[in-house]
C-alpha positions as CSV (number, residue, x, y, z in Angstrom):
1,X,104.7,139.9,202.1
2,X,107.3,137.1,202.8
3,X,106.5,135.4,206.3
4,X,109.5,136.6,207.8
5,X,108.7,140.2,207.2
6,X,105.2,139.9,209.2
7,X,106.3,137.8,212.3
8,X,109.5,138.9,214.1
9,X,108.9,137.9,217.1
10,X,108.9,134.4,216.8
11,X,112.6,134.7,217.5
12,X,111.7,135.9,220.8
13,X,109.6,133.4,221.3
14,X,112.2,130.6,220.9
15,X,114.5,132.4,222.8
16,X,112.0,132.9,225.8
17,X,111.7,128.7,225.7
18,X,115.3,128.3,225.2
19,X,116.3,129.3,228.5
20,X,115.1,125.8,230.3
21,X,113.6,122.5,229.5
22,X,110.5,122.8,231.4
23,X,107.6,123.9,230.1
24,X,106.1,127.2,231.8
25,X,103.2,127.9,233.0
26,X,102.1,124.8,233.9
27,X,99.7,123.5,236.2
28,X,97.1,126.2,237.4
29,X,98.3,129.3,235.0
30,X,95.3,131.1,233.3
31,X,95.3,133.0,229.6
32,X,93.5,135.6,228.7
33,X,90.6,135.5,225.8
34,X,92.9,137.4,223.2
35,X,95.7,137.4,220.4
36,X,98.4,138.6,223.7
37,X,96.7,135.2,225.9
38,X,97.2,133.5,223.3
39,X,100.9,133.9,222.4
40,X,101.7,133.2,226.1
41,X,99.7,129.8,225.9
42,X,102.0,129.2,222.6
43,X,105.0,130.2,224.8
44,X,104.0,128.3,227.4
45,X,102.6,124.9,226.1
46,X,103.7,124.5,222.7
47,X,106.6,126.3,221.3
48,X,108.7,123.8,223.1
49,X,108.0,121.1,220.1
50,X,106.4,123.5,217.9
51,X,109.0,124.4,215.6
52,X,111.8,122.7,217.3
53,X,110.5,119.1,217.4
54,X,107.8,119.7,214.7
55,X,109.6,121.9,212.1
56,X,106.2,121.8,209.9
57,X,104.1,123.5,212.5
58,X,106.1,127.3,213.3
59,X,103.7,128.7,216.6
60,X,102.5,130.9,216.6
61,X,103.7,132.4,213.0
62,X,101.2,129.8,211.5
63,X,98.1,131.0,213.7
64,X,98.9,134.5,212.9
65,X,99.0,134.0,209.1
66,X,95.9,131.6,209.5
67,X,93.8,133.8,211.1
68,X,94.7,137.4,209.6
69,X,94.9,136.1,205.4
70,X,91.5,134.3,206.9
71,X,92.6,130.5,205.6
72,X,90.4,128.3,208.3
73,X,93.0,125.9,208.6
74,X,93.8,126.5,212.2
75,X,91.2,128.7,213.3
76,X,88.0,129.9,212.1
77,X,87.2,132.7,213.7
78,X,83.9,132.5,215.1
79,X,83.2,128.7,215.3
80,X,85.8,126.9,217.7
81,X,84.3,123.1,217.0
82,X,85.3,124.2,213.1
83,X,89.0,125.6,214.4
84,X,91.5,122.2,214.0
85,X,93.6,124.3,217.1
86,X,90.5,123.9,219.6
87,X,89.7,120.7,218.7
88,X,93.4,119.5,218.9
89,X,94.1,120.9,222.3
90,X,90.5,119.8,224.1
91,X,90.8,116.4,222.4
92,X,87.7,117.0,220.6
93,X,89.6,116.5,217.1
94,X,88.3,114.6,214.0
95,X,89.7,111.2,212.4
96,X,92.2,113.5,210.0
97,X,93.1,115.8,212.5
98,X,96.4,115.6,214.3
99,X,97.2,114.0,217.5
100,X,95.5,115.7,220.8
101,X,98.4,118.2,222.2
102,X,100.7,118.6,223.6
103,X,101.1,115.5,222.3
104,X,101.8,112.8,224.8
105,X,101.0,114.5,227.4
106,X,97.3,116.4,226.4
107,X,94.8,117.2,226.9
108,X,95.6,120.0,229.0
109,X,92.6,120.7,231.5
110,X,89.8,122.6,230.5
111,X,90.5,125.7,233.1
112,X,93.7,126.0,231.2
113,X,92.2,125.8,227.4
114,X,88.9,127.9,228.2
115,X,90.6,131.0,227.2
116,X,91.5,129.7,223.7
117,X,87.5,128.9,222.7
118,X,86.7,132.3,224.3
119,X,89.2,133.9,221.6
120,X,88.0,131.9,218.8
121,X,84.2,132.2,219.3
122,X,84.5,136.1,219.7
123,X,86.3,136.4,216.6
124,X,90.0,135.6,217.1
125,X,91.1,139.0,216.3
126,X,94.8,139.7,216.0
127,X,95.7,143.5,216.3
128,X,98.0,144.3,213.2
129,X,97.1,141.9,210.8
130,X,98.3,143.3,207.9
């Protein structure tokens, strides 16, 4: 099914960012070890470039279709040194991955990224994959 039809909340989320410059969620804020954690940590840290700045890269649409048609490109469930979104985030990337995120700024600190290797070791499971 056409992308649009599976994701329509990523309107929401732009609109949640839209309200103010800032990123949210900042500082201390913990995520919890699932698909729901993981949205707010894309809300929080990374929508704000991610498709605005970065039209390529449409958070957390791409995740979604990554991990439910089971592609590996972002995450592979199970093994978060083989998931490009760990690696990118705890600056643990390869030579051909991207830049660490968010970019000029990252990496975030491990407290704050914990949650999103939790998700991806135990699986990565997104309720409603079609």
């Amino acid at each position: 099914p056409p992308r649009s039809t599976l994701f329509p909340y990523t309107t929401l989320f732009r609109s949640l960012t839209a309200c103010d410059d800032t990123i949210i969620g900042g500082g201390g804020k913990t995520y919890t070890p699932d698909w729901l954690g993981t949205q707010v940590f894309f809300v929080d840290q990374c929508i704000r470039c991610h498709p605005t700045v970065e039209p390529d890269i449409d958070l957390p649409g791409d995740i979604l279709v990554d991990v439910c048609e089971e592609t590996g490109i972002w995450v592979v469930p199970g093994d978060p040194e083989a998931s490009m979104l760990w690696r990118v985030v705890s600056d643990t990337g390869l030579e051909s991955d991207p830049a660490v995120m968010p970019f000029g700024t990252g990496p975030l600190p491990e407290g704050q990224i914990d949650f999103l290797r939790e998700w991806i070791a135990t699986g990565a499971r997104v309720e409603g994959c079609p």
